[in-house]
C-alpha positions in Angstrom: 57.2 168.0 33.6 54.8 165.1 34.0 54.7 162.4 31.3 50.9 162.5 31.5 49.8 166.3 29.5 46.7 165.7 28.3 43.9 166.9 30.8 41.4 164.3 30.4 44.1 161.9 31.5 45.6 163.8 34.2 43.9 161.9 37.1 46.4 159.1 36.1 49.2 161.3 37.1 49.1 159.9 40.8 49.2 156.1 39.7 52.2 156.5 37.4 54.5 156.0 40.2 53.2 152.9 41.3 53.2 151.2 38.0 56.5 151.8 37.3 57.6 151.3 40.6 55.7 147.6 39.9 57.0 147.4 36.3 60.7 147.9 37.6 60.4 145.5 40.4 59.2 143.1 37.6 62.4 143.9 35.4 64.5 143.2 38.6 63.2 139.8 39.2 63.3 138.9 35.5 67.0 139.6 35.5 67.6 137.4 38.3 65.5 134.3 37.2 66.8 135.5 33.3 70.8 134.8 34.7 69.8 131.9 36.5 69.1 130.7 33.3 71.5 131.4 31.4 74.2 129.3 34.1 72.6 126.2 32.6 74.5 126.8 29.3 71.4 125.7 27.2 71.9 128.9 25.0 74.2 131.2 23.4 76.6 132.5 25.4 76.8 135.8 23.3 73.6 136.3 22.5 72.7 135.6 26.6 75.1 138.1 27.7 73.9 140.3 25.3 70.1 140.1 26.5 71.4 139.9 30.2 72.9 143.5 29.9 70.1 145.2 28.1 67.8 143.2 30.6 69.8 144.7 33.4 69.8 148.5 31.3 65.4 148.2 31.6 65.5 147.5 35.3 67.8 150.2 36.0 65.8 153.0 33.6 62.4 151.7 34.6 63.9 152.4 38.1 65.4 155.8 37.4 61.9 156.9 35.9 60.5 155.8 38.5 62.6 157.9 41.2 61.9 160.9 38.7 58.3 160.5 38.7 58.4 160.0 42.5 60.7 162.4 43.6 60.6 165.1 40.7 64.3 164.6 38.9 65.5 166.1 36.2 61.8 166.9 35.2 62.4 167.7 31.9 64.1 164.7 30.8 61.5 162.5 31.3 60.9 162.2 27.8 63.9 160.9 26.8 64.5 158.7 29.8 60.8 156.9 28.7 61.9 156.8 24.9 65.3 155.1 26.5 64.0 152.7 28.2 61.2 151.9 25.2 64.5 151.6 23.3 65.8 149.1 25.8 62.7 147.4 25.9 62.2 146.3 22.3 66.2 145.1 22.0 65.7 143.0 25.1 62.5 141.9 24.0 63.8 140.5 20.6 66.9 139.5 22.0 64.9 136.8 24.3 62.9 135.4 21.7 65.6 134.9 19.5 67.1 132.7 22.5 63.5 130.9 23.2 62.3 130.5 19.6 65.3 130.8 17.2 66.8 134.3 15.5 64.2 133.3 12.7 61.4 133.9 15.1 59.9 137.2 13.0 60.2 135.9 9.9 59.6 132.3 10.0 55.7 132.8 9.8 56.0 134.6 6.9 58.3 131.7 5.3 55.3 129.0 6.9 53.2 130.9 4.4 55.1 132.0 1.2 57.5 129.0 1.2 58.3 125.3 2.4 61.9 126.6 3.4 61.2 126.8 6.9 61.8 123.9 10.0 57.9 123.6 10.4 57.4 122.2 7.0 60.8 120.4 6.5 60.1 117.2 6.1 61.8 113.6 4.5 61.8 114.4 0.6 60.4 112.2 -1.8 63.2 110.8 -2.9 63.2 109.2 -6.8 65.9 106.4 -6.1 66.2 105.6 -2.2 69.2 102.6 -3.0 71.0 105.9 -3.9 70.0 108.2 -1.5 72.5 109.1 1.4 71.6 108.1 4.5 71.9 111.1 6.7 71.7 114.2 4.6 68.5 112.5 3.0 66.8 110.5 5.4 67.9 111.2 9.4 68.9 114.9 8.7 65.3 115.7 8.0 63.7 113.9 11.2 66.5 115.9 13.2 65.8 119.1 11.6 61.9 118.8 11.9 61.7 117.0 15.6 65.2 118.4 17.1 66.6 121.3 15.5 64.2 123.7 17.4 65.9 123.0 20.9 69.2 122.7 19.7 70.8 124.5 17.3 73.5 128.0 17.2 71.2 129.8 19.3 70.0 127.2 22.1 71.6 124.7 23.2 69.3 122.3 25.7 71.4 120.2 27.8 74.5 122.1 26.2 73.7 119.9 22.6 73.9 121.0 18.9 72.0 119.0 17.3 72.2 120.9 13.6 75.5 120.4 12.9 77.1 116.4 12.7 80.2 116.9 14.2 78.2 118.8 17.5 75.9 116.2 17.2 78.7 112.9 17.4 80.2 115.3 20.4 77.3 115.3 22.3 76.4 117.6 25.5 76.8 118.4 29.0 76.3 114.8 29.9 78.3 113.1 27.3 77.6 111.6 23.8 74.0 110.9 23.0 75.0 108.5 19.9 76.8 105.0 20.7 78.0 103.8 17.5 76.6 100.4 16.6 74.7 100.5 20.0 71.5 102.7 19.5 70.0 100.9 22.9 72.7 102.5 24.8 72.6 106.2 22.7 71.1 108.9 25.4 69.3 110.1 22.1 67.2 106.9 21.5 66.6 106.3 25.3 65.1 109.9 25.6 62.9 109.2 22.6 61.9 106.2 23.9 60.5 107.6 27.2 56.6 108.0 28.4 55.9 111.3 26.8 54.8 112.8 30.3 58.5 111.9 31.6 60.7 115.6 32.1 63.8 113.7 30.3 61.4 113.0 26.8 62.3 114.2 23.6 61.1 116.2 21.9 59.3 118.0 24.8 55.5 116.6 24.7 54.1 120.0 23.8 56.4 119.2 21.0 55.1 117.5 17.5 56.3 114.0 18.4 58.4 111.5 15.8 56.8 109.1 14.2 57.5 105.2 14.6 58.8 105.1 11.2 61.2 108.0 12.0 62.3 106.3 14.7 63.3 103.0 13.5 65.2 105.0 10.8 67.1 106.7 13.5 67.5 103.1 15.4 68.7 101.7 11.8 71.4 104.1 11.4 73.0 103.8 14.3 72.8 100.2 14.6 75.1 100.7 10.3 77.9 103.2 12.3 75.9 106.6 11.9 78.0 106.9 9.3 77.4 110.2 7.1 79.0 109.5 3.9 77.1 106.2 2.9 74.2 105.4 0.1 71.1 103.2 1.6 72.5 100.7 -0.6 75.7 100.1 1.5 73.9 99.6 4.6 72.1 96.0 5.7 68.5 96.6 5.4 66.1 94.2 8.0 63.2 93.0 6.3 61.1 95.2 9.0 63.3 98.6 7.5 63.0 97.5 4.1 58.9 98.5 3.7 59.9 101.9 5.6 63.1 102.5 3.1 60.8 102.2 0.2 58.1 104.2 1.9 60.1 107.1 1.0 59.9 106.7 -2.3 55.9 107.1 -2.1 55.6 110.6 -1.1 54.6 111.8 -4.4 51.4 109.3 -4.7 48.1 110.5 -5.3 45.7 111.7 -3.1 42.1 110.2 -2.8 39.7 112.3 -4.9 38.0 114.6 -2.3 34.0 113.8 -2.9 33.7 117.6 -3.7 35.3 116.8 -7.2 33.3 113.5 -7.8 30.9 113.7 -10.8 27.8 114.4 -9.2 24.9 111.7 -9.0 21.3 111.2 -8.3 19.9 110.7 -5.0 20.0 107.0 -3.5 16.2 104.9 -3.2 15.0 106.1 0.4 13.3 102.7 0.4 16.3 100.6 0.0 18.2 102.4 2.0 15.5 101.5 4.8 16.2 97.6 4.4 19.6 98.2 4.4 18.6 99.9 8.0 16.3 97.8 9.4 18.7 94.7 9.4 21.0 96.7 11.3 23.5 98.0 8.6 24.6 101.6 9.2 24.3 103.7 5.8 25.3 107.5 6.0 26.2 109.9 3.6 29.8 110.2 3.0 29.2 114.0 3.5 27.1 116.6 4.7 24.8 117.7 1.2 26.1 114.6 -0.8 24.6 111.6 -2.6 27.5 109.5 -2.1 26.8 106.5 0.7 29.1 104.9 3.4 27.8 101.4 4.1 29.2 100.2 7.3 28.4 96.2 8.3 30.7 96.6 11.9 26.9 96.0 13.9 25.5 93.3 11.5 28.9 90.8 10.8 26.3 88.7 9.1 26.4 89.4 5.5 23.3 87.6 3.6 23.0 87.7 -0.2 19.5 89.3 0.1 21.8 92.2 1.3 24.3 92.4 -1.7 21.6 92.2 -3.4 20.7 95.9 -2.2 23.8 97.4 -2.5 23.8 96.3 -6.0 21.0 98.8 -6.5 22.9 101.3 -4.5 26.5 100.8 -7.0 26.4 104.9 -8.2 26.1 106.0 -4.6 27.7 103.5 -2.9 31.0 105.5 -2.0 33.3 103.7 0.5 32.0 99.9 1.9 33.4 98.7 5.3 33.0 94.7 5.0 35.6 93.9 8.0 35.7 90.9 10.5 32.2 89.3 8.5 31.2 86.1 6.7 32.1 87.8 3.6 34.1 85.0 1.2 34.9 84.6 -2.2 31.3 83.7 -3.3 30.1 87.0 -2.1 32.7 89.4 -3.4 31.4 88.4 -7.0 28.6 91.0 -5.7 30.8 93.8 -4.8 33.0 93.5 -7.6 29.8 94.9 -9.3 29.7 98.1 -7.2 31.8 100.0 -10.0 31.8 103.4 -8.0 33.5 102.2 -4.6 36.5 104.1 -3.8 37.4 102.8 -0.3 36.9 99.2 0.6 37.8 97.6 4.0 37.9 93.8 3.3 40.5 93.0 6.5 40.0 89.6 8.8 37.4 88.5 6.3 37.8 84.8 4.7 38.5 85.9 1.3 41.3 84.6 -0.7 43.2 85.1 -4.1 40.0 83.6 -6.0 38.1 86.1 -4.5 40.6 89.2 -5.1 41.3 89.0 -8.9 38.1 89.4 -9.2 37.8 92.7 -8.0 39.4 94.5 -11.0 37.1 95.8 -12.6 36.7 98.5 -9.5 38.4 100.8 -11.2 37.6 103.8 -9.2 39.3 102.0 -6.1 41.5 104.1 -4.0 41.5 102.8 -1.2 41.8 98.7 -0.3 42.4 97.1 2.8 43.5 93.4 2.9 44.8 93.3 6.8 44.6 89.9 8.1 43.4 88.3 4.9 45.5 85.6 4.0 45.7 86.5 0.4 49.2 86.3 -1.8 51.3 88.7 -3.8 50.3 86.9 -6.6 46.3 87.8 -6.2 47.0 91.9 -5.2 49.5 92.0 -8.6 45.6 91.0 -10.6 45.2 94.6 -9.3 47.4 96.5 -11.1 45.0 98.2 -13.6 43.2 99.8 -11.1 45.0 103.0 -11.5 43.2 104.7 -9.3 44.7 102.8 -5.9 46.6 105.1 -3.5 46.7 102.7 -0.6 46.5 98.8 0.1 46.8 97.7 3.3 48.7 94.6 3.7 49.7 93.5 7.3 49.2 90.4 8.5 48.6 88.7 4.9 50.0 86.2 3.0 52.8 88.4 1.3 56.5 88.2 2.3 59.5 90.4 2.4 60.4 89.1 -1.2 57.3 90.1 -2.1 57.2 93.3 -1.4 60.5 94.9 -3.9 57.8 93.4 -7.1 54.5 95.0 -5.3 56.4 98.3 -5.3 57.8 98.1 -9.1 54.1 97.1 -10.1 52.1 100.1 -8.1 54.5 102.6 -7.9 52.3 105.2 -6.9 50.5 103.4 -4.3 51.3 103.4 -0.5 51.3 99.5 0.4 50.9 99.6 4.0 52.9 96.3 5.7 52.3 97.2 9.1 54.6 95.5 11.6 54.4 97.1 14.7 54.3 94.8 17.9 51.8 95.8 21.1 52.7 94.2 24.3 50.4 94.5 27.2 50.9 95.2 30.3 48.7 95.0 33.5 47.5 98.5 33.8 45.1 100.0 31.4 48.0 101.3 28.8 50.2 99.6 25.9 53.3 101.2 24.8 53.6 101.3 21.4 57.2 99.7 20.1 58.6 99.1 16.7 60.6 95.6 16.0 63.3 97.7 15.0 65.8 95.0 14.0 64.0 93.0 11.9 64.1 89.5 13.9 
């Protein structure tokens, strides 16, 4: 009996044989290249041998249908032989992408969506003390989990390494240990981070969400202090270049800029000054599409007159976010903008403003967003801030606060990400620079 009974298909009869005669080729060559996988050791040896035999069970039902199709055996089994290798077909199928994408593979989307339990969104907690936080299980557990767990972990095992379990992880793999103790530039695991993206030996893969520099210097940190498991952050040396990055945990939980949707609404801006503003060369756009709220940008006109202040004096309940980087702008000038009330982002950075200049600007006190880069303004003057309870960021690299500095800052804007920067950008004679963090702090 034909598996094909309805008439209108019947003409298909006559090119079942070939498909499955293609189909069980397929499965043929898919358990070859499947076991030359699995010698690599890189997953479960169980769970491989497992898929390898129900792998081998498709080709040789696929083939078996095919012969009875072909040659007319045991017609009227042909039912149960398909159903068999349907059967076969779904195990083997579920069995592989438990070994490629983890035994969570069904179910994980649905966690993505109903709950934060999964790898995807695992990520360092905001942690309310970090001087009492332990090291691993609260800050490098979570970068492994998130960046390495994926690749290695119960099921699969790349390079023959665990990486979800400490004692796996201190063994190492196929090729050794991948953590020197007290010598992260000579742990496998760092070098491999460390690599061009496009090199076959980087990790994570590049198709891979890739580790931050932060999360990297954490990693180079602990091992550098022992990779010791046990130990608070307050038992471990902390480099003046960690310290910012330590506390940067602690700042999870600050507030988000108010989207401009949520803004109380205002009027629309004068056309006409808007024009000046344009015709000396200042760029002024909305902030976005169907809104009254202004961006003023001065990055094509670095010449900042008073007749131009002036303007965006008359612009202060539109005027939104103001970018006043690498101008004349100085202390004199900023008595102007400290009258545009509504400004939520200001960009202030390699301007020649100083502390007399910065304490005046507290009475913005819809700031959110300040940025002070390559200003050479104190601790002292960004402390006249502290009111301005609205601040979520201030960006502070290349300024004139120090490392002392920075444990007071925290204590007095607790809620506010204060960016320090740090990272140093060698170049090189082709047209690239690697990115590298100044990991130890000299």
């Amino acid at each position: 009996m034909a598996l094909i009974q309805k008439e209108k298909y019947k003409a298909l009869q006559h090119a079942l044989p070939v498909v499955l005669l293609a189909g069980s080729l397929s499965a043929v060559v898919s358990c070859v290249t499947g076991y030359l996988l699995s010698v690599t050791d890189d997953y479960d040896t169980s769970l491989v041998n497992f898929h390898m035999w129900m792998g081998i069970a498709v080709a040789i039902i696929s083939l078996f249908l095919w012969l009875q199709q072909k040659y007319g055996w045991l017609v009227n089994s042909s039912k149960i032989i398909a159903l068999s290798l349907f059967v076969c077909l779904l195990i083997t199928g579920h069995l592989g992408g438990s070994l490629t994408h983890g035994s969570d593979y069904l179910t994980k989307p649905f966690k993505n969506i109903f709950s934060k339990d999964s790898v995807a969104h695992t990520t360092i907690q905001s942690i309310k003390n970090i001087e009492e936080a332990i090291v691993y299980k609260d800050v490098v557990q979570p970068i492994l989990e998130t960046k390495c767990y994926a690749c290695h972990n119960s099921n699969k095992q790349k390079g023959s390494l665990r990486m979800d379990e400490i004692a796996l992880l201190m063994k190492g793999g196929k090729h050794g240990a991948v953590i020197k103790i007290n010598d992260p530039d000579a742990s496998e695991m760092i070098k491999r981070l460390h690599l061009p993206v496009d090199n076959e030996h980087h990790m994570p893969p590049k198709e891979k969400s890739q580790l931050k520099e932060s999360q990297l210097a954490l990693l180079y940190w602990w091992i550098s202090n022992g990779a010791d498991v046990s130990k608070k952050v307050k038992d471990l040396p902390q480099p003046d270049k960690i310290k910012p990055i330590l506390l940067a945990l602690q700042q999870t939980n600050a507030a988000m800029p108010t989207p401009v949707a949520e803004l109380k609404p205002v009027k629309k801006a004068d056309e006409k000054i808007i024009n000046q503003l344009k015709s000396k060369g200042i760029i002024v756009v909305p902030v976005a599409q169907n809104s009254n709220f202004l961006s003023v940008n001065f990055v094509t006109s670095p010449i900042v007159l008073a007749g131009d202040l002036a303007l965006l004096v008359q612009l202060k309940d539109q005027l939104l976010w103001l970018k006043l980087n690498g101008t004349n702008i100085d202390d004199k000038a900023l008595h102007s903008v400290a009258r545009l009330t509504s400004l939520a982002r200001l960009d202030l950075s390699y301007t020649r403003i100083s502390d007399d200049g910065l304490s005046g600007l507290k009475n913005l006190i819809a700031l959110q967003q300040l940025n002070l880069v390559g200003t050479p303004v104190s601790a002292q003057a960004i402390l006249s801030l502290k009111d301005i309870k609205t601040l979520t960021s201030i960006y502070l690299y290349k300024t004139g606060i120090t490392a002392n500095d920075f444990a007071k800052l925290k204590s007095s804007f607790p809620k506010t990400v204060l960016d320090t920067g740090g990272y140093i950008v060698p170049t090189f004679t082709r047209d690239t620079a690697m990115l590298k963090y100044n990991y130890t702090g000299k």
